[in-house]
N, CA and C atoms as a LAMMPS dump frame, in Angstrom:
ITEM: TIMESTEP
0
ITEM: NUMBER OF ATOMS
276
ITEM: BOX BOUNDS ff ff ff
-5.0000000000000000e+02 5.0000000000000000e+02
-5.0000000000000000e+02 5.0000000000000000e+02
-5.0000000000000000e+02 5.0000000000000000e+02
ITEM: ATOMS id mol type element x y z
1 1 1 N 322.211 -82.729 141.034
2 1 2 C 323.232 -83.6 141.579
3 1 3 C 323.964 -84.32 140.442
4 2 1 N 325.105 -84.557 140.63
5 2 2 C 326.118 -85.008 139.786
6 2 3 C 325.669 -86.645 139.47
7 3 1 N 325.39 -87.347 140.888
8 3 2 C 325.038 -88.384 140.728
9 3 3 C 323.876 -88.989 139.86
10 4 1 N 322.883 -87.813 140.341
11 4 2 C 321.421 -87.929 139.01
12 4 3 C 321.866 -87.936 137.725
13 5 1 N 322.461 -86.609 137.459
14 5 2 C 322.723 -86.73 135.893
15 5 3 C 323.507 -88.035 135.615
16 6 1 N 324.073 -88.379 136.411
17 6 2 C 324.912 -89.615 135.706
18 6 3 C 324.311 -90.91 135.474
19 7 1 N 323.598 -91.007 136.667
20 7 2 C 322.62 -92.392 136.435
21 7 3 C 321.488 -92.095 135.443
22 8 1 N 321.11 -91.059 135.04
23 8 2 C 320.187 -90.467 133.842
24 8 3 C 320.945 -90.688 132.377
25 9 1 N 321.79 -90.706 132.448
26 9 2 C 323.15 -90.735 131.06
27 9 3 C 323.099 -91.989 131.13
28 10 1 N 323.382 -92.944 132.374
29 10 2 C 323.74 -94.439 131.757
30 10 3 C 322.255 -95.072 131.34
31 11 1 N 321.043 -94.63 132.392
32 11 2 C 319.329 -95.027 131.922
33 11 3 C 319.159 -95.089 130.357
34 12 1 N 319.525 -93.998 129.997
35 12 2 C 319.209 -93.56 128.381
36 12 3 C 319.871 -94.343 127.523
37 13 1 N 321.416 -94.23 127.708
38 13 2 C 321.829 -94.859 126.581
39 13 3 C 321.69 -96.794 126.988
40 14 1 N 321.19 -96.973 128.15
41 14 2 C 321.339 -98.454 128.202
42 14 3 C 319.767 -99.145 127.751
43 15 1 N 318.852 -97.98 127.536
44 15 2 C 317.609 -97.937 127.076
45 15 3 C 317.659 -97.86 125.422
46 16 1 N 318.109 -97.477 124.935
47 16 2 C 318.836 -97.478 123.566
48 16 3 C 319.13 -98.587 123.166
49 17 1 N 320.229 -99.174 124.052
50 17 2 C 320.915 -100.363 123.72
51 17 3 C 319.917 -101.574 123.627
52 18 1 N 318.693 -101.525 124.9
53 18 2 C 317.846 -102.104 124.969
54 18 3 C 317.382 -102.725 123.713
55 19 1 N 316.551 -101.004 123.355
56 19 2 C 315.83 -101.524 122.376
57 19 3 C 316.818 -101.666 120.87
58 20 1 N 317.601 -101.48 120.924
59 20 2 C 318.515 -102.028 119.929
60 20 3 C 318.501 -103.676 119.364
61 21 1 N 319.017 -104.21 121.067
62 21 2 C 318.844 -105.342 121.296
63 21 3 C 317.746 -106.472 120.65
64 22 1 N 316.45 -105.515 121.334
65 22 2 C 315.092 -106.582 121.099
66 22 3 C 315.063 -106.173 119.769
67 23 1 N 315.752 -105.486 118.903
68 23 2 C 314.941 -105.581 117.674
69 23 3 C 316.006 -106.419 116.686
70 24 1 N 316.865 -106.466 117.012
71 24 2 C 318.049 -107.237 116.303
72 24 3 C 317.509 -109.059 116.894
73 25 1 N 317.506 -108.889 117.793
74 25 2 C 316.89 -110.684 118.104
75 25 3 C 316.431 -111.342 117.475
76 26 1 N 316.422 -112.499 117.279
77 26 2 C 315.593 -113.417 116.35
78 26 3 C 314.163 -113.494 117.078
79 27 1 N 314.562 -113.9 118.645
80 27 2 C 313.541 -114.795 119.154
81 27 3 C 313.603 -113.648 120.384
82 28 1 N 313.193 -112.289 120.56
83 28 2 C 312.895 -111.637 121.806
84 28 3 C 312.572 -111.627 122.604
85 29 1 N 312.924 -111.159 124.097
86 29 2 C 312.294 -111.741 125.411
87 29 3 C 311.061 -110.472 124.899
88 30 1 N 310.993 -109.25 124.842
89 30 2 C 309.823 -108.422 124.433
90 30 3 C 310.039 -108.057 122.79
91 31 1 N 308.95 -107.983 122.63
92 31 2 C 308.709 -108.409 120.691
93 31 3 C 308.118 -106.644 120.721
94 32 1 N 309.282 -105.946 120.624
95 32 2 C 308.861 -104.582 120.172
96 32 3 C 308.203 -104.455 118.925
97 33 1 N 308.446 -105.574 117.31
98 33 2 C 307.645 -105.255 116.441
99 33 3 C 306.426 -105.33 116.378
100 34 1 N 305.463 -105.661 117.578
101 34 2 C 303.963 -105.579 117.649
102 34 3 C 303.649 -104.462 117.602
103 35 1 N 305.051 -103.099 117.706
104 35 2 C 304.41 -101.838 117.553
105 35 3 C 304.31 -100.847 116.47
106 36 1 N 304.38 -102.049 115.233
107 36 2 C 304.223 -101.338 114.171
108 36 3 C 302.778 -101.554 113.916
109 37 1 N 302.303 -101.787 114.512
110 37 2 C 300.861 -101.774 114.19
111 37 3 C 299.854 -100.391 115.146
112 38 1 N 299.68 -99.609 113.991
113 38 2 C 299.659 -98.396 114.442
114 38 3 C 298.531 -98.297 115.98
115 39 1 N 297.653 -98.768 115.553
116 39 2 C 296.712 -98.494 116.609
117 39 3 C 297.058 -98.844 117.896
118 40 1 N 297.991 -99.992 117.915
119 40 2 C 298.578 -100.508 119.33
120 40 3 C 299.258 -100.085 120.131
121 41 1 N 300.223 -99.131 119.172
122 41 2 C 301.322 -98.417 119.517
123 41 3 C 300.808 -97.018 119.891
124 42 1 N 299.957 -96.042 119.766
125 42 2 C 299.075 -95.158 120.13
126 42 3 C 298.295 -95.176 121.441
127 43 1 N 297.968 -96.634 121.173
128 43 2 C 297.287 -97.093 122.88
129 43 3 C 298.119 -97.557 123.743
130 44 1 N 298.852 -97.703 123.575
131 44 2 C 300.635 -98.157 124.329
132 44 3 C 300.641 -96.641 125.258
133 45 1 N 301.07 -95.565 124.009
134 45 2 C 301.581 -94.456 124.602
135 45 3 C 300.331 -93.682 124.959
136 46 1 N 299.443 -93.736 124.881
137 46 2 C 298.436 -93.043 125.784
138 46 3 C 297.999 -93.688 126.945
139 47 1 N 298.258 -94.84 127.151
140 47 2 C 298.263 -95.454 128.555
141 47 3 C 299.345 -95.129 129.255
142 48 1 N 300.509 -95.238 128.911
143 48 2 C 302.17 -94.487 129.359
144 48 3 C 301.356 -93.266 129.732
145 49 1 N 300.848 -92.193 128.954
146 49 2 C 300.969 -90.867 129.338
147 49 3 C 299.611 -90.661 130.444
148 50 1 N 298.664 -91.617 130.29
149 50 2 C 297.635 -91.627 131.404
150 50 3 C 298.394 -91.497 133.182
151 51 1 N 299.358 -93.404 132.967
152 51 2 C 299.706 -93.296 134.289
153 51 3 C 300.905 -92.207 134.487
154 52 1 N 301.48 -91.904 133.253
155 52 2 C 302.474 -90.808 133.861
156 52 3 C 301.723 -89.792 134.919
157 53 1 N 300.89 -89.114 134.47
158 53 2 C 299.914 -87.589 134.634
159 53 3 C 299.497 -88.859 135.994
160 54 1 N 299.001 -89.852 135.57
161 54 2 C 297.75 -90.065 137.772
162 54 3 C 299.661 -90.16 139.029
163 55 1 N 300.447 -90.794 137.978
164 55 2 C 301.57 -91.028 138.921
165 55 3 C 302.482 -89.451 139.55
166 56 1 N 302.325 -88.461 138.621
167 56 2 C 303.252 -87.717 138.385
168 56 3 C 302.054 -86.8 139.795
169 57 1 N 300.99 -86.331 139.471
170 57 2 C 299.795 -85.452 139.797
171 57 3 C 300.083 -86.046 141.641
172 58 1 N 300.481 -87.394 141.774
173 58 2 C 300.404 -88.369 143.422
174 58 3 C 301.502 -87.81 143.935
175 59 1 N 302.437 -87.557 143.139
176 59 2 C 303.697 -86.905 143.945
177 59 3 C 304.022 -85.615 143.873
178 60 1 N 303.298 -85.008 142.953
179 60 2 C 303.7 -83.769 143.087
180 60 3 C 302.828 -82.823 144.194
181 61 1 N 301.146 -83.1 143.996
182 61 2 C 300.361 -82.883 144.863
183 61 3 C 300.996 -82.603 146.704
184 62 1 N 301.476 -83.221 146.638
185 62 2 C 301.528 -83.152 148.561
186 62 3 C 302.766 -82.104 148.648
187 63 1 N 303.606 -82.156 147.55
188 63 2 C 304.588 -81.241 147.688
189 63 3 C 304.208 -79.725 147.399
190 64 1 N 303.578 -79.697 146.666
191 64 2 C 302.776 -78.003 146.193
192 64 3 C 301.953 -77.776 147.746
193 65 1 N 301.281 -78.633 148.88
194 65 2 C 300.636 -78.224 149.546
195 65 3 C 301.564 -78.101 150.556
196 66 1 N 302.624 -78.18 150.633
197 66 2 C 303.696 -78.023 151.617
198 66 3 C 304.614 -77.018 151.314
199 67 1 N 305.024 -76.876 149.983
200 67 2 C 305.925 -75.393 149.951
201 67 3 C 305.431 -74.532 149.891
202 68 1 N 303.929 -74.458 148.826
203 68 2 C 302.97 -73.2 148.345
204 68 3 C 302.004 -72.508 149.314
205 69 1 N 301.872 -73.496 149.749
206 69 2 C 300.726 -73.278 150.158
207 69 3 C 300.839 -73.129 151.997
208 70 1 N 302.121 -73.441 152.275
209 70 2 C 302.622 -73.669 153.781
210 70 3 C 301.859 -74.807 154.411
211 71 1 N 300.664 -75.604 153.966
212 71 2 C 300.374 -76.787 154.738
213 71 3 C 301.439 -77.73 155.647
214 72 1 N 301.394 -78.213 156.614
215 72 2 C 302.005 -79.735 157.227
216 72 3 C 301.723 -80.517 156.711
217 73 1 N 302.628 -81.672 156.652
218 73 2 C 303.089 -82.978 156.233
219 73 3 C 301.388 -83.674 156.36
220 74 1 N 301.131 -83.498 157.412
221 74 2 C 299.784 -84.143 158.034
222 74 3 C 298.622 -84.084 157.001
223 75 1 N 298.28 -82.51 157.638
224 75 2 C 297.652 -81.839 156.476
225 75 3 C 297.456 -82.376 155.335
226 76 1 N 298.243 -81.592 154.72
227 76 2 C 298.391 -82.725 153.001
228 76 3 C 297.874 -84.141 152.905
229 77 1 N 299.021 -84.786 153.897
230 77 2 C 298.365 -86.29 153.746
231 77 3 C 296.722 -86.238 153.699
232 78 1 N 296.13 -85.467 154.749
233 78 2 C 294.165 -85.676 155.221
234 78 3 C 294.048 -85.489 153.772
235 79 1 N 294.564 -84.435 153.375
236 79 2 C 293.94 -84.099 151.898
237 79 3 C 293.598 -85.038 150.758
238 80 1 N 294.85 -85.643 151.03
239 80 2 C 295.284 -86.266 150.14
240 80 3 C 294.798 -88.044 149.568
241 81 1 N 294.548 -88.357 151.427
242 81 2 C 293.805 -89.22 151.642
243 81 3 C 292.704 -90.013 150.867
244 82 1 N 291.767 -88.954 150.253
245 82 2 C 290.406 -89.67 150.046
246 82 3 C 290.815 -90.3 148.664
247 83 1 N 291.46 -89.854 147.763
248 83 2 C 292.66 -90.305 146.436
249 83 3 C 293.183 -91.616 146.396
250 84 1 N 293.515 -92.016 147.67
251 84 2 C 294.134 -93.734 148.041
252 84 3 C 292.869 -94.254 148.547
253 85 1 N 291.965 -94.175 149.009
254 85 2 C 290.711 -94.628 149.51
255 85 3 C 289.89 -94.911 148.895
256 86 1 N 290.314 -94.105 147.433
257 86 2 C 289.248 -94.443 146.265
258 86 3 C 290.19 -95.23 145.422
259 87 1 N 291.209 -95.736 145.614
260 87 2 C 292.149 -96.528 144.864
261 87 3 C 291.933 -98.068 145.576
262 88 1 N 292.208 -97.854 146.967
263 88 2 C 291.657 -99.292 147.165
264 88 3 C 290.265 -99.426 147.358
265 89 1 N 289.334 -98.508 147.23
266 89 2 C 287.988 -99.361 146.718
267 89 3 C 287.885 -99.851 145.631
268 90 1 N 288.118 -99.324 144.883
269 90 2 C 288.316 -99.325 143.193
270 90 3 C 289.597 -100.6 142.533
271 91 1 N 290.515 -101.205 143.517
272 91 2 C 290.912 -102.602 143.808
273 91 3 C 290.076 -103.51 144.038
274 92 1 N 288.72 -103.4 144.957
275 92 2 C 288.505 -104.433 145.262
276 92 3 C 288.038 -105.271 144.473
């Protein structure tokens, strides 16, 4: 869609600008230079890439059991179920 790519074009470069921003600041609302400290910045992005993969795996899941696999909406959900059940136990 025309519209995606476009709101993807302004995301990026206004993400740019972002961090442009916080690093030119004197006094930053987020202090990006805490990430020159290597170890922090490593555990930064392996937490990013953790919840990417549990976030990415939640939505893609129900859709593979519905085109691939021909399951119902339903279906999937039962499946899918015990995944959120162990999320809010694991809240409490």
């Amino acid at each position: 869609s025309h519209f995606i790519v476009s709101l993807s074009i302004i995301s990026a470069v206004t993400f740019v600008l972002f961090i442009w921003w916080e690093l030119q600041a004197d006094h930053p609302i987020v202090n990006l230079r805490i990430l020159k400290d290597r170890n922090l910045a490593i555990g930064a992005l392996l937490l990013f890439l953790v919840g990417a993969v549990l976030y990415g795996t939640t939505s893609v899941l129900p859709m593979l059991m519905q085109t691939l696999l021909g399951w119902t909406a339903t279906t999937a959900g039962f499946v899918m179920s015990p995944r959120g059940l162990g999320a809010i136990l694991g809240s409490i």
